[in-house]
C-alpha positions as CSV (number, residue, x, y, z in Angstrom):
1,X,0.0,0.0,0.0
2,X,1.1,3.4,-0.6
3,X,0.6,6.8,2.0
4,X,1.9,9.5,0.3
5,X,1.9,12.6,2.1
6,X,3.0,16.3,1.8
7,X,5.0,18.5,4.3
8,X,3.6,20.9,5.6
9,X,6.4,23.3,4.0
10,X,5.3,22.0,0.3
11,X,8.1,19.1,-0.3
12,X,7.1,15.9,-1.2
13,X,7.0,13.4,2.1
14,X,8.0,9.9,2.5
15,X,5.7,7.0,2.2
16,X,5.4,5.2,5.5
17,X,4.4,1.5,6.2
18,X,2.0,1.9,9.4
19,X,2.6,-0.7,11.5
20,X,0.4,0.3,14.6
21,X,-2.6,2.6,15.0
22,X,-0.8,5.2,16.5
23,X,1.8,5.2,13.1
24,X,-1.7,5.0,11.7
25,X,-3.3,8.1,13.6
26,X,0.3,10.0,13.0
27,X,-0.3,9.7,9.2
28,X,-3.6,9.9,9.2
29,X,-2.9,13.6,11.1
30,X,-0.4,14.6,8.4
31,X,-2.6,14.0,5.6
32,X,-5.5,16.1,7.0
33,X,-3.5,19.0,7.5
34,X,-2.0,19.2,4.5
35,X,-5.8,18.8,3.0
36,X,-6.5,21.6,5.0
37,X,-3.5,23.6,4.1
38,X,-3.6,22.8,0.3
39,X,-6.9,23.7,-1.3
40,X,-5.8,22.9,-4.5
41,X,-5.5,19.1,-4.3
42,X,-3.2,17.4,-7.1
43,X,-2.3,14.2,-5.5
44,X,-4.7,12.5,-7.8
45,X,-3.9,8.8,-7.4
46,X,-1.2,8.7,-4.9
47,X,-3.5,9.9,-1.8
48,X,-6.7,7.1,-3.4
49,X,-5.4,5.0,-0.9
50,X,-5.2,6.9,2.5
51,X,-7.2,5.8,5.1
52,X,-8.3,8.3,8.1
53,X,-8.7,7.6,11.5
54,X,-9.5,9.0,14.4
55,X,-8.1,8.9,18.6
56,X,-10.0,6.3,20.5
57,X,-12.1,4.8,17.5
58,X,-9.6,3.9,14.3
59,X,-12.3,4.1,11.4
60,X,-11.8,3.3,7.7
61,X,-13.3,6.3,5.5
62,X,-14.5,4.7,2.3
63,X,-16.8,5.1,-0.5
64,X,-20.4,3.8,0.2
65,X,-22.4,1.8,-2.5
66,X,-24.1,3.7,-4.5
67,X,-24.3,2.1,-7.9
68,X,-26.8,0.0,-9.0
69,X,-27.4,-2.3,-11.5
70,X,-28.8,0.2,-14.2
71,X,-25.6,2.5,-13.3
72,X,-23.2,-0.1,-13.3
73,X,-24.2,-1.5,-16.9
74,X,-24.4,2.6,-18.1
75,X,-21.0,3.0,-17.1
76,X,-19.7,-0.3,-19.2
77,X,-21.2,1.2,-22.3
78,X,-19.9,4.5,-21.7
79,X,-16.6,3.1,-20.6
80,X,-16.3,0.1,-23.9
81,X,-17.8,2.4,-26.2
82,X,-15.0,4.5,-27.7
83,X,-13.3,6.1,-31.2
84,X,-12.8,2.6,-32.6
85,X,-15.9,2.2,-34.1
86,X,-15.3,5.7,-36.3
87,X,-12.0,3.5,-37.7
88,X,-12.7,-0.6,-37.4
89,X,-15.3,-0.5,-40.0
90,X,-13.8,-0.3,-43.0
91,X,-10.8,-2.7,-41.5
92,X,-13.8,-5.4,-41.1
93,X,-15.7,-4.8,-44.2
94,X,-12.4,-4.8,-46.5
95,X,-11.6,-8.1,-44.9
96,X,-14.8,-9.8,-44.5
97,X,-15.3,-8.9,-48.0
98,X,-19.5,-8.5,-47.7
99,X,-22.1,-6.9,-45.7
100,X,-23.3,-10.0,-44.1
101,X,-20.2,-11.2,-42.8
102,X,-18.8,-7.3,-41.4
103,X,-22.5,-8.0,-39.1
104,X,-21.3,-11.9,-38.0
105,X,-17.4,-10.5,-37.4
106,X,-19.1,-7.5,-35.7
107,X,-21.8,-9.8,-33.4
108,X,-19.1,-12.6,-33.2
109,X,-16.6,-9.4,-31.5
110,X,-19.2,-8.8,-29.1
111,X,-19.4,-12.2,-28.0
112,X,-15.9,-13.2,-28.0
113,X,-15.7,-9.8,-25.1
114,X,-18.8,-10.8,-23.1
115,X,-17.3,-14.0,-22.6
116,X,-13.7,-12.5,-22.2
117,X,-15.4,-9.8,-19.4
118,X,-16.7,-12.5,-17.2
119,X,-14.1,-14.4,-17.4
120,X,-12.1,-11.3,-15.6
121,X,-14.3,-11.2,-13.4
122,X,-13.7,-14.1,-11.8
123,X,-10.1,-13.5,-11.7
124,X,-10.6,-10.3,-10.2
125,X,-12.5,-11.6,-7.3
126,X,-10.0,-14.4,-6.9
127,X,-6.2,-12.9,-6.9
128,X,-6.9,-9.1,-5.2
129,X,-3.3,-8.8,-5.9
130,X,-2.2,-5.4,-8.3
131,X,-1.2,-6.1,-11.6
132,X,-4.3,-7.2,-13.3
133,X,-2.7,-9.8,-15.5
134,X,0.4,-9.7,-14.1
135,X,-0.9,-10.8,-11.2
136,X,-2.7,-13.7,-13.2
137,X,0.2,-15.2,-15.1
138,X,2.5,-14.6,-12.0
139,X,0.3,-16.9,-9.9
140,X,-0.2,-19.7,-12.7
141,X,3.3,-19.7,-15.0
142,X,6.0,-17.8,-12.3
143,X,8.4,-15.0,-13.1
144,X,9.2,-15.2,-16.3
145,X,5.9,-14.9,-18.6
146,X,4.5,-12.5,-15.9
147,X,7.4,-10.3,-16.6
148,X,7.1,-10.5,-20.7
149,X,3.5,-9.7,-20.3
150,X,4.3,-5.6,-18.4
151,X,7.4,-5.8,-20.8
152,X,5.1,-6.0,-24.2
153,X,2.5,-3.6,-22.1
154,X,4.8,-0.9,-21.4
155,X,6.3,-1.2,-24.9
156,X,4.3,-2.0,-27.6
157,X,0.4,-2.7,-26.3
158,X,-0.1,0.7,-24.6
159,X,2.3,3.0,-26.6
160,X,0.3,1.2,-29.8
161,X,-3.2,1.8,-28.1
162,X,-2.3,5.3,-27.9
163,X,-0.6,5.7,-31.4
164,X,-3.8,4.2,-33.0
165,X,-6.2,6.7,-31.0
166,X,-4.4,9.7,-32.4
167,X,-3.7,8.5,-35.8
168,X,-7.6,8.1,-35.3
169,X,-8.2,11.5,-34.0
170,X,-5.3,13.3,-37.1
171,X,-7.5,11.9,-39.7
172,X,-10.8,13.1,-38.7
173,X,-9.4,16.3,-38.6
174,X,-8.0,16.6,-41.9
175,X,-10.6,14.4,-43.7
176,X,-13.1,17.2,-44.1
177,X,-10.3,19.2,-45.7
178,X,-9.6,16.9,-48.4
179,X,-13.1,15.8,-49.4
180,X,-11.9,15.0,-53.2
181,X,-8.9,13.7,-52.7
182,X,-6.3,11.5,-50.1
183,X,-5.1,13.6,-47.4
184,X,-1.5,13.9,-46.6
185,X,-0.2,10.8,-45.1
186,X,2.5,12.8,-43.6
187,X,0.4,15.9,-42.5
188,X,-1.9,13.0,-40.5
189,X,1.4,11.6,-38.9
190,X,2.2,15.4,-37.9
191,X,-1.4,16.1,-36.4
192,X,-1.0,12.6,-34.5
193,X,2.1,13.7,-33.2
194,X,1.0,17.0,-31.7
195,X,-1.7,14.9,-30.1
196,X,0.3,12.5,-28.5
197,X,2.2,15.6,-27.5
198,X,-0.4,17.7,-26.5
199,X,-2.3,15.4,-24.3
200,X,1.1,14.0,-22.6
201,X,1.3,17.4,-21.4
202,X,-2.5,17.5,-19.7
203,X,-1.4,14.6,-18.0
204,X,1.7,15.6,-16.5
205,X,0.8,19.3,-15.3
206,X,-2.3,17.8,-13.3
207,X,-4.1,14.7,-12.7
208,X,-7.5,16.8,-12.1
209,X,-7.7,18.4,-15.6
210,X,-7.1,14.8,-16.9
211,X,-9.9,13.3,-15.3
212,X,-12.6,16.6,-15.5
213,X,-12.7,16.6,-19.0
214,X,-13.4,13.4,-19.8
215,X,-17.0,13.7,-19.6
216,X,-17.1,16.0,-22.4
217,X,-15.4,13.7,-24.4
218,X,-17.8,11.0,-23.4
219,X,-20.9,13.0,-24.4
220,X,-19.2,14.2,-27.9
221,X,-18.9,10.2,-28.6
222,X,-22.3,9.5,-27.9
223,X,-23.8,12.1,-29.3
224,X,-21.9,11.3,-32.7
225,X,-23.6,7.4,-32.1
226,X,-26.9,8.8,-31.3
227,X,-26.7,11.0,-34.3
228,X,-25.4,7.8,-36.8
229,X,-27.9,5.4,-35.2
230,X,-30.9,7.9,-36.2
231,X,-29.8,8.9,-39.3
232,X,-29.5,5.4,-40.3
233,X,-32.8,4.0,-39.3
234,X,-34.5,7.5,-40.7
235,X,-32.3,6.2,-43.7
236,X,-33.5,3.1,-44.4
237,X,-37.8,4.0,-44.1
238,X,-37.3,5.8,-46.7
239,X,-36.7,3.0,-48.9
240,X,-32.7,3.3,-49.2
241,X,-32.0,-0.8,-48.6
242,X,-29.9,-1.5,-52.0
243,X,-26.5,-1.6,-50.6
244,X,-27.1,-3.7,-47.8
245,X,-29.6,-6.0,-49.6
246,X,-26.4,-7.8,-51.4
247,X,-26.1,-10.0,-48.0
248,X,-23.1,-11.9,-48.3
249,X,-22.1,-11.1,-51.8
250,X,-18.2,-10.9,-51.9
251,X,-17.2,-12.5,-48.8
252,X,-13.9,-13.5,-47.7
253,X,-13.5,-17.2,-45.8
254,X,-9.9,-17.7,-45.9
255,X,-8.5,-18.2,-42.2
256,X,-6.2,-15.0,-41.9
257,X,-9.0,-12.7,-44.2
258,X,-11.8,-13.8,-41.0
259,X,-8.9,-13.4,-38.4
260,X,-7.9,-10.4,-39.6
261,X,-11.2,-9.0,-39.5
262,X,-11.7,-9.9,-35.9
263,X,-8.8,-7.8,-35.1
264,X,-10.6,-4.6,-36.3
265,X,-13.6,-5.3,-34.8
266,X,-11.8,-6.7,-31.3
267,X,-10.4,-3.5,-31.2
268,X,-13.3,-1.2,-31.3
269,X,-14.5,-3.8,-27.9
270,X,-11.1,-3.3,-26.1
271,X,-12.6,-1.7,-23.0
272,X,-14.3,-5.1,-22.1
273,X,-11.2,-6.1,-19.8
274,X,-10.3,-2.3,-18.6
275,X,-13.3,-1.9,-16.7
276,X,-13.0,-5.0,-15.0
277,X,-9.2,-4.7,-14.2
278,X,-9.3,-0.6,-13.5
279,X,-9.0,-1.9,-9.9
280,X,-5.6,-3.5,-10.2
281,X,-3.2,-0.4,-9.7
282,X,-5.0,2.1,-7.6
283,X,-7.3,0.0,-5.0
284,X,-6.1,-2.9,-2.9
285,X,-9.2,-5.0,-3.0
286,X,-11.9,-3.9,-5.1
287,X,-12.2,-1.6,-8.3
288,X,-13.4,1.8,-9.1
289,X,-16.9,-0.1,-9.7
290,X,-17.4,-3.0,-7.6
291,X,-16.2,-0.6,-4.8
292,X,-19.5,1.3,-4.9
293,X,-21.7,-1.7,-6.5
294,X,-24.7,-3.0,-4.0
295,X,-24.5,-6.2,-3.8
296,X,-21.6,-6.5,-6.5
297,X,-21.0,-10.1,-6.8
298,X,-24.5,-10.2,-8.4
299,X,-24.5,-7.1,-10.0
300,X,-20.9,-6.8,-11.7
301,X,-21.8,-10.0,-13.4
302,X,-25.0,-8.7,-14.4
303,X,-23.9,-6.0,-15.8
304,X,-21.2,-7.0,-17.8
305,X,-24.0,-9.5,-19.7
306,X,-26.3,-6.5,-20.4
307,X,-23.8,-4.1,-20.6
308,X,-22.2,-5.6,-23.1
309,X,-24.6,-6.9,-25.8
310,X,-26.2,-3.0,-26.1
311,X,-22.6,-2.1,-27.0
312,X,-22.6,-4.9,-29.9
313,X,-26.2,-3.4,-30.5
314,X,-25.1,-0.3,-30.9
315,X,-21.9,-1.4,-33.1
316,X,-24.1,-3.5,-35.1
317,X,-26.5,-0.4,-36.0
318,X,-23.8,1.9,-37.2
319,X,-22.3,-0.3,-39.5
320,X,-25.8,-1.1,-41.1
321,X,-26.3,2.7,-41.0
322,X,-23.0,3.3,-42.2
323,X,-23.8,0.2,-45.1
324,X,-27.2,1.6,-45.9
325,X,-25.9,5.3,-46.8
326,X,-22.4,3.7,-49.0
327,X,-21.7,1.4,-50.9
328,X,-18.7,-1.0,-50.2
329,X,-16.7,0.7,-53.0
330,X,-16.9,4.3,-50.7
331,X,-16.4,3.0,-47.5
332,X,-13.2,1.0,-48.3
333,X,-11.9,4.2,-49.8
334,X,-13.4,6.5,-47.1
335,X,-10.1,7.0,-44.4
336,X,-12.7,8.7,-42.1
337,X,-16.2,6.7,-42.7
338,X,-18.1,8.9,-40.2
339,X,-17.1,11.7,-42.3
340,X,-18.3,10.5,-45.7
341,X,-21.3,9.5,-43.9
342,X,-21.8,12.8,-42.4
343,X,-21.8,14.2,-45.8
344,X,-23.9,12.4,-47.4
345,X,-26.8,12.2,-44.7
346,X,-26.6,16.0,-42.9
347,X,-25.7,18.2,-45.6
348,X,-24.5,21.7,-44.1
349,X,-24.6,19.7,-40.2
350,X,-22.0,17.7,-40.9
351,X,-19.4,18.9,-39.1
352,X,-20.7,17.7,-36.6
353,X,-19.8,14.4,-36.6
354,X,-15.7,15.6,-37.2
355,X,-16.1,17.5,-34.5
356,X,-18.1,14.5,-32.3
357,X,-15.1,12.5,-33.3
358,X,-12.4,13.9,-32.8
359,X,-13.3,15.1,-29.1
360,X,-14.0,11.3,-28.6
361,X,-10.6,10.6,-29.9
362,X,-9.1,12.9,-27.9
363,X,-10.8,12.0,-24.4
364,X,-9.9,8.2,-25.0
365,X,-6.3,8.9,-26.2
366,X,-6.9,11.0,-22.8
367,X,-7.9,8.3,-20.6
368,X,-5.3,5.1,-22.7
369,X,-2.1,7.7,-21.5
370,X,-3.6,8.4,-17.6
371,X,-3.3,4.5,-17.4
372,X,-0.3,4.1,-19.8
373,X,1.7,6.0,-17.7
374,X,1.0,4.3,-14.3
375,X,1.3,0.9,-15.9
376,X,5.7,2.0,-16.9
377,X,5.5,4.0,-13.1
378,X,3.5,0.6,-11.5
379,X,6.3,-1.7,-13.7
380,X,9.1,0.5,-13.0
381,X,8.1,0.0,-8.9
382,X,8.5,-3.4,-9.1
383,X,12.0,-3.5,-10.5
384,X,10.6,-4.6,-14.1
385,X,11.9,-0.9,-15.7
386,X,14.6,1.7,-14.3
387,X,13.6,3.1,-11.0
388,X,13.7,6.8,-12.6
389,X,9.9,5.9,-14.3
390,X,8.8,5.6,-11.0
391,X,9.9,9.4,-9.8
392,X,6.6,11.6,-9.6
393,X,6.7,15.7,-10.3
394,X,7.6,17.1,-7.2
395,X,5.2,20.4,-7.7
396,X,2.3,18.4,-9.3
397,X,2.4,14.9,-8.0
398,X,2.1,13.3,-11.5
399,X,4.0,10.2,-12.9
400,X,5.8,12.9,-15.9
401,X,8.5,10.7,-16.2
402,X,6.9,7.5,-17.0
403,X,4.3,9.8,-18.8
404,X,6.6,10.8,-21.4
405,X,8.4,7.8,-21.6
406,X,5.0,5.9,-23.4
407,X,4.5,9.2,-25.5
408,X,7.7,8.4,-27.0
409,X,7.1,5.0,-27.6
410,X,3.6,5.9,-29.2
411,X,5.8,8.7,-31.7
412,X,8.4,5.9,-32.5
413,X,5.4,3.4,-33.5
414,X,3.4,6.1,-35.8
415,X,6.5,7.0,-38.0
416,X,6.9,3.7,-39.6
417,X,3.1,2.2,-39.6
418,X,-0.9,3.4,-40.3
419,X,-3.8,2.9,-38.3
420,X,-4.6,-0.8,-39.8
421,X,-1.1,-2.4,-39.7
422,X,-0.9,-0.9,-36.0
423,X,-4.4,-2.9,-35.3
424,X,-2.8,-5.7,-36.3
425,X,0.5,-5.7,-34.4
426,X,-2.1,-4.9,-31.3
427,X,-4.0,-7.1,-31.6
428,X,-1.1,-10.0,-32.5
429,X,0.9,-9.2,-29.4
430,X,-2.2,-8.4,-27.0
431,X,-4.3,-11.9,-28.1
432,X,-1.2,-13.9,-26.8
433,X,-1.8,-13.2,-23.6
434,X,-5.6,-12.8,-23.3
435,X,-5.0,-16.6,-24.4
436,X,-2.5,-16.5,-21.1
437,X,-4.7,-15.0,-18.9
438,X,-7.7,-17.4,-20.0
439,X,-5.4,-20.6,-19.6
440,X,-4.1,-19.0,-16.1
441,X,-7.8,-19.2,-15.4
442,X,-7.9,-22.4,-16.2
443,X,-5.3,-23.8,-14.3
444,X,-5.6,-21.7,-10.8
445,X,-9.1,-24.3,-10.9
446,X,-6.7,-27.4,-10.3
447,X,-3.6,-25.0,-8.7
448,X,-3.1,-25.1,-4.6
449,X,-4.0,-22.8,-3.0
450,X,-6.3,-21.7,-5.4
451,X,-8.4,-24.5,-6.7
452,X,-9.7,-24.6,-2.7
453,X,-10.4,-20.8,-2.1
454,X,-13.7,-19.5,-2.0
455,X,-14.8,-18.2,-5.0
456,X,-17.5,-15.3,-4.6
457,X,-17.9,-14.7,-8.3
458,X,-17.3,-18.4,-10.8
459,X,-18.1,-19.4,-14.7
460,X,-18.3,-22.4,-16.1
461,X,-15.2,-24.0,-17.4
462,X,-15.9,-24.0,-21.0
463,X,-16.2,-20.5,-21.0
464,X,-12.2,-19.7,-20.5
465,X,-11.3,-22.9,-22.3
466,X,-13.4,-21.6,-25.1
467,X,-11.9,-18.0,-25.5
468,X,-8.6,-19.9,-24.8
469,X,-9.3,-21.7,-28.3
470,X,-10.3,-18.2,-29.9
471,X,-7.5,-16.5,-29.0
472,X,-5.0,-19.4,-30.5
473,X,-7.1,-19.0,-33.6
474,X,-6.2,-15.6,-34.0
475,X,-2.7,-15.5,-33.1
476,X,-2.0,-18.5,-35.6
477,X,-4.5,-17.8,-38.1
478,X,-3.3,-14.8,-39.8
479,X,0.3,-16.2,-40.0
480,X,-1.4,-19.4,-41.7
481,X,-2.2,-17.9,-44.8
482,X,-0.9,-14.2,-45.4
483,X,2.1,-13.3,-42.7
484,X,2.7,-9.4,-42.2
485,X,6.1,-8.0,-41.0
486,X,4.2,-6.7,-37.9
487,X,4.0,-10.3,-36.7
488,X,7.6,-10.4,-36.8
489,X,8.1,-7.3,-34.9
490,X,5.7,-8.4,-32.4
491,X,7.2,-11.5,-32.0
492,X,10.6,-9.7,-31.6
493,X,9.6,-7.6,-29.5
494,X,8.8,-10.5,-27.2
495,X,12.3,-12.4,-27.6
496,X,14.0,-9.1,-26.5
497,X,12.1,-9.3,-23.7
498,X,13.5,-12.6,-23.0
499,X,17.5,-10.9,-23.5
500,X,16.6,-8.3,-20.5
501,X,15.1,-10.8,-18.4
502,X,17.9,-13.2,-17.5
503,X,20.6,-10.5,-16.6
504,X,18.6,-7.3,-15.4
505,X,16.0,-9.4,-13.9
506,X,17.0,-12.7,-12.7
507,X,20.5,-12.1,-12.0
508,X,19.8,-8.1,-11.6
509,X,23.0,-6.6,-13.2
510,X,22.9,-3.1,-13.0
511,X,24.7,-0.3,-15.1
512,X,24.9,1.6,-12.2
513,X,27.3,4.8,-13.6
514,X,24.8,4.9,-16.9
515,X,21.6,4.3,-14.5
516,X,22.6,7.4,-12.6
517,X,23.4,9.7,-15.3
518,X,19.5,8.5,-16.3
519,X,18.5,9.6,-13.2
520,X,19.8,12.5,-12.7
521,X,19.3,13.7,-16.3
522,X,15.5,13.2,-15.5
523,X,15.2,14.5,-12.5
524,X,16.5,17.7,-13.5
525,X,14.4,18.1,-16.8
526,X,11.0,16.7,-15.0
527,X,12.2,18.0,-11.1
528,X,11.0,14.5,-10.3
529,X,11.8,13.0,-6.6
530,X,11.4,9.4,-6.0
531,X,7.9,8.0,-4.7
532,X,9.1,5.4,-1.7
533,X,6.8,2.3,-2.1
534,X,5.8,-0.3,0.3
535,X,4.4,-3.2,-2.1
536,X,0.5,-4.3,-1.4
537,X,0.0,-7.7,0.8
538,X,-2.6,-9.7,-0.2
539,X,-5.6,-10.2,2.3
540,X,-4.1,-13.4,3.1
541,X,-0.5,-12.2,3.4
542,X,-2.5,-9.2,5.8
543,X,-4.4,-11.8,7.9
544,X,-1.2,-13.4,8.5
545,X,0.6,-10.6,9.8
546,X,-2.3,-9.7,12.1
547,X,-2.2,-12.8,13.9
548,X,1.6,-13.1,14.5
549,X,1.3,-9.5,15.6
550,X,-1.1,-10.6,18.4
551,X,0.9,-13.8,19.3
552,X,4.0,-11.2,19.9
């Protein structure tokens, strides 16, 4: 757990283990006057975890549930639903090669998540651990695959979630601009790079103007579905049912064309595990939702099963509304299909949906670099990266190093690629260990001391084994049939991982006269002090320590 506190002359404190109540209480004091003395309240993250208490009666201040079952599905669609559907159609159609099958692939997406989601959820509820998958793999395969899996996160899943947002966000800027012709491949990169830039920096100068604006963003999203939904339906009455009355005429069935296709429309469904691992590197035992859920073992569940098929409803109606407005010709050469859509169906309104866009791009590219950069500062805790990632900004409490560490990675993955070859090494890299995390699943059922804890939350077997299969399909399948150089990289990327591991890791070799030139360097540019960490025990481990603590 960390307790990060500030002096009361504005430096940055020391974290403190509290080992008794009155450590506790001594803490506890601390923190509430600097709230008191500090109006302005920047610690964002670092202070989620304090606990007050009070002389005489030591008390636990937390949040009280609040969230039903109609909230908690609300906030799954507003959390899944996000600016891939503006990009992953015309990746599925191209590859599915027909209207029908874009709807299966599409449906099929939605299903593959649902069953993905609950199969977190059990996890979640079983290893309380931080680290999300990390925490998985750790438990079922030791050191070693645990430690690839935050390698390829920190550099090549997130930085690549992020790159793809932006190079999202570029082109729907510049589409309306270029309405009779190809936009600028290098002006998009530009745009995508001042993006990646821009919102780096409204992460690093305060954690508060990150998180208060995404709601806007949210509501521009929506709105832009709302108004595509509509205009497709209203589309359609009037008799305009030619292009999507050719069914499956055209389609694709070769095994990397269908696997392919998954990847585009996976990706648009990406949020199905980030709401149900939010938890894993801010609370100690349950997340953001389950946290404030009544009766969350019921409801969490619930949720995720309604929560999910009205996002694959509301995918599914955009791309018929999208199908019903263009034919497949003009949506496989649309770069922003929203766009051409717009023009088409609202005339001199239109600019709307740019605008709807491109202020959901920016509020999820937003929200993929808030947790980007405390998954490097979370790694870089553990002794996985070099300590200096771990260093907040001693004026506004924010992770900048680690922060501009995955913008860099994003700008180094944009030069080189486009948005569909970046889906694709995604999707590759991040599908190996979904299939880890299900078959971790799968074994922590037959693994001590797992297969006899209690499990509060539990899904039938077949469902992990199941996406398990899936997920082999769509690592090997597109290699089968038509290999891509970003399958290479990818799996590069994983062997290099592999290099670091055995002497920085297992036999811990350190530079130490390069480290500190590193560290130094950084903490001058970023004025970044290190964030002293006491690592989380599990409630187990904490029961433990208890008792021993009352035999003494």
């Amino acid at each position: 757990m960390i307790t990060t506190y500030v002096a009361s002359n504005g430096d940055l404190g020391h974290a403190h283990a509290a080992t008794s109540n009155k450590d506790k209480i001594k803490i506890a004091d601390d923190l509430n006057k600097t709230v008191k003395n500090n109006n302005n309240n920047h610690f964002g993250p670092f202070l989620s975890n304090a606990r007050n208490f009070s002389e005489g009666d030591v008390s636990i201040v937390g949040l009280k549930r609040r969230v039903g079952f109609i909230s908690g599905t609300a906030l799954i669609v507003g959390t899944m639903i996000g600016s891939g559907i503006f990009v992953s159609p015309k990746g599925v159609l191209e590859r599915s090669g027909s209207v029908g099958m874009s709807l299966i692939v599409w449906i099929g997406s939605g299903l593959i998540s649902l069953l993905g989601a609950l199969c977190y959820a059990e996890l979640g509820t079983l290893i309380t651990k931080s680290g999300a998958e990390y925490s998985y793999i750790l438990e079922s395969f030791g050191g070693l695959l645990a430690f690839l899996f935050s390698w390829i996160s920190v550099f090549v899943l997130k930085p690549a979630m992020l790159s793809i947002i932006c190079l999202t966000l570029s082109e729907y800027i510049v589409q309306p601009f270029f309405l009779e012709c190809q936009p600028n491949n290098f002006a998009i990169k530009l745009i995508a790079i001042f993006f990646i830039v821009t919102i780096t920096y409204v992460n690093c100068y305060s954690v508060n103007l990150a998180t208060s604006t995404q709601n806007i963003f949210t509501a521009a999203k929506l709105l832009a579905i709302i108004i595509i939904i509509c205009g497709g339906i209203v589309h359609i009455f009037q008799g305009h049912t030619e292009y999507i009355s050719k069914g499956f005429e055209g389609s694709k069935f070769a095994i990397s064309d269908i696997a392919t296709a998954f990847y585009s429309g996976l990706w648009a469904y990406d949020g199905w595990f980030v709401f149900i691992i939010m938890k894993k590197f801010h609370k100690n035992n349950l997340n953001y939702v389950t946290e404030e859920l009544i009766n969350p073992y019921r409801n969490l569940p619930l949720a995720i099963i309604c929560g999910i098929p009205i996002v694959t409803l509301c995918y599914v109606l955009v791309n018929i509304s999208y199908m019903s407005v263009m034919s497949t010709e003009e949506i496989l050469m649309s770069d922003a299909v929203a766009v051409t859509w717009g023009n088409q169906i609202l005339g001199f309104a239109a600019i709307i949906i740019p605008i709807s866009v491109a202020l959901s791009s920016f509020g999820a590219g937003n929200g993929s670099c808030f947790t980007s950069g405390r998954l490097a500062f979370a790694a870089a805790r553990e002794g996985h990266l070099i300590d200096v990632l771990s260093y907040i900004d001693m004026k506004r409490y924010t992770p900048s190093p680690a922060l501009v560490f995955n913008a860099f990675l994003s700008i180094l993955l944009i030069l080189p690629s486009n948005i569909e070859s970046l889906i694709d090494f995604f999707s590759f890299t991040a599908w190996l260990f979904y299939g880890a995390t299900m078959l971790a699943l799968i074994i922590l059922r037959y693994k001590s001391p797992y297969k006899d804890k209690f499990r509060p939350y539990k899904v039938h077997l077949s469902l992990p084994i199941i996406v398990f299969l899936i997920s082999i399909y769509l690592v090997i399948g597109p290699i089968i049939e038509n290999p891509q150089i970003e399958y290479l990289y990818a799996t590069l990327y994983i062997v290099s991982g592999l290099l670091v591991y055995v002497p920085f890791v297992k036999y811990k070799i350190k530079c130490h006269r390069l480290l500190n030139i590193i560290t130094w360097t950084t903490q001058l540019i970023f004025k970044a002090v290190p964030c002293e960490y006491v690592p989380e025990s599990s409630p187990e481990e904490e029961e433990l320590q208890e008792s021993n603590q009352q035999e003494e």
